[in-house]
N, C-alpha and C positions, 0 to 999 in steps of 0.2 A: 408167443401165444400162451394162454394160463391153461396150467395141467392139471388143479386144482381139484380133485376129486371129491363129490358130495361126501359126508358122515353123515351117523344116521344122530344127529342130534336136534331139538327140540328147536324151533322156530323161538328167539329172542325179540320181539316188537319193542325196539325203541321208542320210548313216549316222552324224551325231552326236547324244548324248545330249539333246540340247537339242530334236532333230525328231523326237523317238522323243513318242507321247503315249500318255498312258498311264488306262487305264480300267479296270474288276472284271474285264474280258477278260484282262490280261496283266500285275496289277499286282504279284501275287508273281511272277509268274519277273522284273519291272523290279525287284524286291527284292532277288531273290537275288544280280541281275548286280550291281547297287549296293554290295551286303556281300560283295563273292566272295573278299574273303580271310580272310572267318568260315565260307567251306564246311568241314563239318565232314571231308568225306575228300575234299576239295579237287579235287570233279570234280565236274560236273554236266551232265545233260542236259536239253538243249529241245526240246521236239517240238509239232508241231502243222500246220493245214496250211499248200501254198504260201500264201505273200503275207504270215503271220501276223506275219512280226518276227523270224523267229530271226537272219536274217542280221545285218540290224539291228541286233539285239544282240551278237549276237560282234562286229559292227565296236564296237559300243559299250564290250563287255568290251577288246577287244583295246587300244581307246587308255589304256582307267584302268590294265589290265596291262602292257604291252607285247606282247601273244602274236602267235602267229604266226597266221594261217587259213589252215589249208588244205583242198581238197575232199579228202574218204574216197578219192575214186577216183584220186586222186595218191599217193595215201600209198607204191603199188608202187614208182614213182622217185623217191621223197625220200629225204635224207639224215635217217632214223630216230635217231640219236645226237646230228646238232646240233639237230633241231628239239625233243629235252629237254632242251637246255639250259636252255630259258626256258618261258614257258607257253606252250596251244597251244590252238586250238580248231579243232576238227575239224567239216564239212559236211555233210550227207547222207550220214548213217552207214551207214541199213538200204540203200542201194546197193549198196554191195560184196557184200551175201550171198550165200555160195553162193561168194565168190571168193577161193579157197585163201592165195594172195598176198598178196592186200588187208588179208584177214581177218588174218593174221600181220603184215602191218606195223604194225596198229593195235592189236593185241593187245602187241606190243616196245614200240612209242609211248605205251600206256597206262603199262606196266609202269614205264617206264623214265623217264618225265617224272615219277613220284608218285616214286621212287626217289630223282629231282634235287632232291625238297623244288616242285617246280612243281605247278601246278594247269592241269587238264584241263576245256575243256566240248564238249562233243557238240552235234548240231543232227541231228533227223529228224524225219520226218511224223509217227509215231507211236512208241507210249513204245518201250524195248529190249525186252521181253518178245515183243513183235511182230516182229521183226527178220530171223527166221528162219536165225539166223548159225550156220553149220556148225562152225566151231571150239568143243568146249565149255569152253574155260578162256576163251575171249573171250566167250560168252552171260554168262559167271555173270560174268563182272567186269562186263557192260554193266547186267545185271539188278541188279547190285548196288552201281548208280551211281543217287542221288538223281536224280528225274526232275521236272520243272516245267512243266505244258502252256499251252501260249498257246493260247487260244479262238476260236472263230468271234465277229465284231465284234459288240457290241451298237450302237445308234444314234451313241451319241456318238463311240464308236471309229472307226466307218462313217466318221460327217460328217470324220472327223480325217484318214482316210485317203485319203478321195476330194481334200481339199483337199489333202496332200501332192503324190500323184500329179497330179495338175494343174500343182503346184508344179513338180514334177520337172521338169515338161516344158517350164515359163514358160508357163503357160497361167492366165489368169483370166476365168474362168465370170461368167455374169449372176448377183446373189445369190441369185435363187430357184434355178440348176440345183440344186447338192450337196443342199440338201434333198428336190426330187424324184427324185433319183437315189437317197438313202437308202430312200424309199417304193418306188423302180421293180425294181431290183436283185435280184439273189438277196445273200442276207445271206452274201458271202462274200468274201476277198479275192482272191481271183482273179476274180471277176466284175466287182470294183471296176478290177481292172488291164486288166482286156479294155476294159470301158467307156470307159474314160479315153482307151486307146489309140483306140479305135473313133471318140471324140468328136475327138481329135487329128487323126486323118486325114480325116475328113469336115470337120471347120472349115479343112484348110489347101487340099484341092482343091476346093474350090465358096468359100474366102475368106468366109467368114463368120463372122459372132461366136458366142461362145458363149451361146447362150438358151434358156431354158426350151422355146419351139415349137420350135428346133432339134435340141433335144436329143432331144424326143419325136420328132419326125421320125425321127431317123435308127434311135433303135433300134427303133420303130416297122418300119421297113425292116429291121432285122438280126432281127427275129423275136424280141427279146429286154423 
């Protein structure tokens, strides 16, 4: 059984291909990231919820491309002309809507990166049509950018995740937790990331290991 005790040190997020896993939940958009200099109009969007991967994968896109990431809600002070020189992928798009600004720098940075012969990907909760974007020459170009959605985890994706985030953290669980945790959880990644946290900080102030009775305990206690 691992006697493994939490440290109180910083959460590590793995963002190479190699720690991306891959399940029927997210295997076409790992598809499309894998072939993304066969996008047919050389821009793509990912959407789905927190936790799901998108980030992930722009880091994953970004190293096979070189592109740049940046968040939507930077795009106001960025230099719009150098960031198309080269690829780009863009974070939390449907943020900016409604924000006159935003909306026009990302609407130039579309334009103006497919112009350079570069390739474009997006990242939001839900597809472009949802977006609610006030500019309508930036709706139709978002709307009429291929869209790819990462899912809510099935089991195996779950078991893949919980053992990441553990990871993240240099944390290892008794072998039975990750599978009661699969059974206990709400089937989502952000519950997965709460838990993790929750189970983090309860193993390093009481110094315990991580174990299946510990683990019920505490979320037992967190009402979860």
């Amino acid at each position: 059984m691992a006697q493994q005790l939490s440290f109180d040190l910083p959460a590590k997020p793995a963002h190479g291909r190699e720690d991306f896993f891959v399940s029927s939940a997210n295997a076409q958009a790992v598809a499309l990231i894998d072939t993304w200099e066969s996008w047919p109009a050389r821009k793509l969007v990912l959407y789905g919820p927190p936790g799901a991967g998108k980030t992930h994968l722009a880091h994953v896109w970004s190293a096979q491309s070189g592109a740049t990431i940046i968040p939507a809600g930077d795009l106001v002070q960025a230099d719009i002309p150098a960031l198309a020189r080269g690829h780009v992928a863009v974070e939390d798009c449907e943020t900016i809507a409604g924000q006159t600004p935003a909306e026009t720098a990302l609407f130039h940075l579309h334009n103006l990166t497919l112009a350079e012969g570069h390739s474009l990907l997006l990242t939001a909760h839900a597809a472009p049509n949802h977006w609610t974007l006030a500019l309508p020459d930036l709706a139709s170009r978002m709307q009429g950018t291929p869209a790819v959605e990462l899912d809510l985890p099935d089991d195996m994706l779950l078991t893949a995740i919980l053992a990441k985030l553990f990871d993240d953290r240099q944390l290892t669980p008794a072998p039975d937790v990750i599978p009661y945790l699969v059974r206990r959880i709400d089937r989502s990644f952000e519950a997965a990331r709460q838990v993790v946290a929750l189970l983090d900080t309860a193993a390093l102030s009481r110094k315990r290991a991580l174990t299946r009775p510990f683990a019920r305990d505490m979320l037992d206690n967190a009402g979860l």
